[in-house]
Kinemage of the C-alpha trace (Angstrom):
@kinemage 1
@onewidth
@group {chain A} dominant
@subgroup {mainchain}
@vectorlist {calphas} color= white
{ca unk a 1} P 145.543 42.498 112.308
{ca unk a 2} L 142.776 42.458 110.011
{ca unk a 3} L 140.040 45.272 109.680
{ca unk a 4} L 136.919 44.329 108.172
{ca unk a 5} L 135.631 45.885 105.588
{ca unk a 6} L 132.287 47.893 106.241
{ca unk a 7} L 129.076 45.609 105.273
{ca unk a 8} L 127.122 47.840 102.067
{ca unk a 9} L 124.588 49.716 103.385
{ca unk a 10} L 121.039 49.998 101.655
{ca unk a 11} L 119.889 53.078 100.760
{ca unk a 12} L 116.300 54.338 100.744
{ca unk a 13} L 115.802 56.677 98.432
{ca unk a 14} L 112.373 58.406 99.787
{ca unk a 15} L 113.777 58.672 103.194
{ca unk a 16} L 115.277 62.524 101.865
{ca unk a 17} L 112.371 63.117 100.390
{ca unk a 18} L 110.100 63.166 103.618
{ca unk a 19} L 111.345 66.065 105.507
{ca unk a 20} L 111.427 68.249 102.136
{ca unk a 21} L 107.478 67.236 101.631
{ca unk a 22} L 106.651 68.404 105.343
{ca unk a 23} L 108.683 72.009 104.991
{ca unk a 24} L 106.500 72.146 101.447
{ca unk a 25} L 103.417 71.088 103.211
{ca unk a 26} L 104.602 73.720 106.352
{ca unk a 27} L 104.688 76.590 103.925
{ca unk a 28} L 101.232 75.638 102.346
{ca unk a 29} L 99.494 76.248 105.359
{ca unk a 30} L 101.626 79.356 106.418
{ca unk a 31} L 100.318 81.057 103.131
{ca unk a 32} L 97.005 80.138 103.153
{ca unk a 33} L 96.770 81.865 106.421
{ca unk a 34} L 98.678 84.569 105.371
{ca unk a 35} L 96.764 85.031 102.390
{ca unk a 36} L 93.422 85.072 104.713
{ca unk a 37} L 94.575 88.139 106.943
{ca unk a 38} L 93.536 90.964 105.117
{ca unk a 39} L 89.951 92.279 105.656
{ca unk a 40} L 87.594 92.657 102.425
{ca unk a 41} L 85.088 94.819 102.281
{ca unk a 42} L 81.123 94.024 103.092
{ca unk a 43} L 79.683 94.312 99.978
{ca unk a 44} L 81.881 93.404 96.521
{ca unk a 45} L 81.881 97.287 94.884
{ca unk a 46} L 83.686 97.976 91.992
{ca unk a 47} L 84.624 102.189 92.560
{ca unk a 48} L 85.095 103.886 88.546
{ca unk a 49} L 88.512 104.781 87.542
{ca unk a 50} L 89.895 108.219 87.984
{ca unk a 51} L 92.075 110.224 86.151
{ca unk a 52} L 93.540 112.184 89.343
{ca unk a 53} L 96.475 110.893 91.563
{ca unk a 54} L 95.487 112.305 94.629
{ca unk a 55} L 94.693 110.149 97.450
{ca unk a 56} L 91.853 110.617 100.015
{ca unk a 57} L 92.017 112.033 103.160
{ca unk a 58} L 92.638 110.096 106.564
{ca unk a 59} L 89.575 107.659 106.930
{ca unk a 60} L 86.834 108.633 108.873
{ca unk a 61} L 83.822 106.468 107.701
{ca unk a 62} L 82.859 104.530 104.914
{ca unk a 63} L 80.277 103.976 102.797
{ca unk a 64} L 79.759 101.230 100.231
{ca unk a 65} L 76.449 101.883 97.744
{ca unk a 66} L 76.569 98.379 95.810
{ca unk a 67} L 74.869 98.407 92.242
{ca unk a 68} L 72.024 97.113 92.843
{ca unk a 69} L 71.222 99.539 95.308
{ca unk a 70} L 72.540 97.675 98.942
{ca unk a 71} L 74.521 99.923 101.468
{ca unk a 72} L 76.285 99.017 103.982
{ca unk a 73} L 77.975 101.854 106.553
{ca unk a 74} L 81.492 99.921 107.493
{ca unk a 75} L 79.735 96.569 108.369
{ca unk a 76} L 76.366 97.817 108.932
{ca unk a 77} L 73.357 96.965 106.435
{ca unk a 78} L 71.501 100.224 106.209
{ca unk a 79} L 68.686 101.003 104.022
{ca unk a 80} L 67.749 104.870 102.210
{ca unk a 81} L 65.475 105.676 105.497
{ca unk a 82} L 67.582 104.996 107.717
{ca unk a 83} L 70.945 106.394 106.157
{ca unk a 84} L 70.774 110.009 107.702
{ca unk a 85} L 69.783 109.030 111.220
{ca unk a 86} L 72.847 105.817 111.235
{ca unk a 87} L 75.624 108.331 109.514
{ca unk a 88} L 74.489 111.043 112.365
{ca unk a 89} L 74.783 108.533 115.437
{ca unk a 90} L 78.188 107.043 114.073
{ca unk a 91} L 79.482 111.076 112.830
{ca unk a 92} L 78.355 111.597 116.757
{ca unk a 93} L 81.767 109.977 118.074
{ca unk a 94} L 83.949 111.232 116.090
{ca unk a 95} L 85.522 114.726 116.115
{ca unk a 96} L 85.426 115.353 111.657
{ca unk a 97} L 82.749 115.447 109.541
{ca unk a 98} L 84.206 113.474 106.565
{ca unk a 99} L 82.953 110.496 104.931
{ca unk a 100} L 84.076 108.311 102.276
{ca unk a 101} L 81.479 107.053 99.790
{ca unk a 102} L 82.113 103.663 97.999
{ca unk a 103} L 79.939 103.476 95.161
{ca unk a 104} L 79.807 100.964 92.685
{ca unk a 105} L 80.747 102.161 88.751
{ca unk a 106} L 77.376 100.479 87.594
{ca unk a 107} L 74.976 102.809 90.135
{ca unk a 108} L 72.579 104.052 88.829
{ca unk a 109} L 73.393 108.338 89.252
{ca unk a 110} L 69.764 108.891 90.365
{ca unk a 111} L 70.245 106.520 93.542
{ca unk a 112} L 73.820 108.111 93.959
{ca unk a 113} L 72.025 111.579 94.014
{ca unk a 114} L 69.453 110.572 96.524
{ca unk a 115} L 72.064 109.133 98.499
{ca unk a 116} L 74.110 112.262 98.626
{ca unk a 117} L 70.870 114.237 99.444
{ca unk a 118} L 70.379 111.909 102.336
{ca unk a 119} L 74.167 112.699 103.559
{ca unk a 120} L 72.881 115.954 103.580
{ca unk a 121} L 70.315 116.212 105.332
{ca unk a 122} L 72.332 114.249 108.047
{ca unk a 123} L 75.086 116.985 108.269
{ca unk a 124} L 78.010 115.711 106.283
{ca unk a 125} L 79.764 118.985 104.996
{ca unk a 126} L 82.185 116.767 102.873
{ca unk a 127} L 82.545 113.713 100.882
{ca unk a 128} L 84.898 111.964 99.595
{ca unk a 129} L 83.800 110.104 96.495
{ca unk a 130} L 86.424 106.935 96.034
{ca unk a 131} L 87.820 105.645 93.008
{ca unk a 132} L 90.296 103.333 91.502
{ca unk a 133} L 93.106 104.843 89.343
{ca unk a 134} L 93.830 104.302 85.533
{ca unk a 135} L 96.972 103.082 85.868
């Protein structure tokens, strides 16, 4: 009885290499859809840096003061006028008083002091001025 011998077989070299490139190409897309899930804020503010560790209270509402002046209340444009009556009709559903000011390290203190005065006059008993750590 004679066996025959197995005929040599030809081996492709790039036929490994296709399922690593679609796993690569697999996790490409799974980042760059990971990467896209968290939510940035309206307006691009840069807060100063503070020397204390504490952080703020539970969120109420937020407002972003960019430097050249812009706010925007969560994802609402508002201007100086109309600041007092929006932060009143939006403080007017919920059951605290706090608000969260966002204001850019190049403001201007002037417009940061009208702003406040404006928060005033709409009722707010307490902000919280936020800021970025030193560390």
């Amino acid at each position: 009885m004679r066996i025959a011998s197995p005929k040599p077989r030809n081996i492709d070299s790039e036929a490994g290499v296709l399922p690593l490139i679609n796993i690569v190409f697999l996790l490409l897309i799974f980042f760059m859809l990971a990467g896209q899930l968290s939510a940035s804020d309206p307006l691009a503010v840069e807060p100063p840096e503070s020397l204390s560790d504490s952080l703020p209270e539970e969120q109420t509402l937020t407002l972003s003061v960019a430097e050249d002046g812009r706010m925007m209340i969560d994802d609402t444009q508002v201007t100086l006028d109309q600041l007092a009556d929006e932060i009143s009709a939006n403080l007017a559903q919920e059951t605290a008083t706090n608000l969260e000011v966002k204001a850019d390290s190049g403001l201007d203190s002037a417009r940061l002091v009208q702003v406040m005065t404006r928060l005033r006059q709409a009722g707010i008993e307490q902000v919280t001025l936020l800021t970025n750590s030193r560390r």
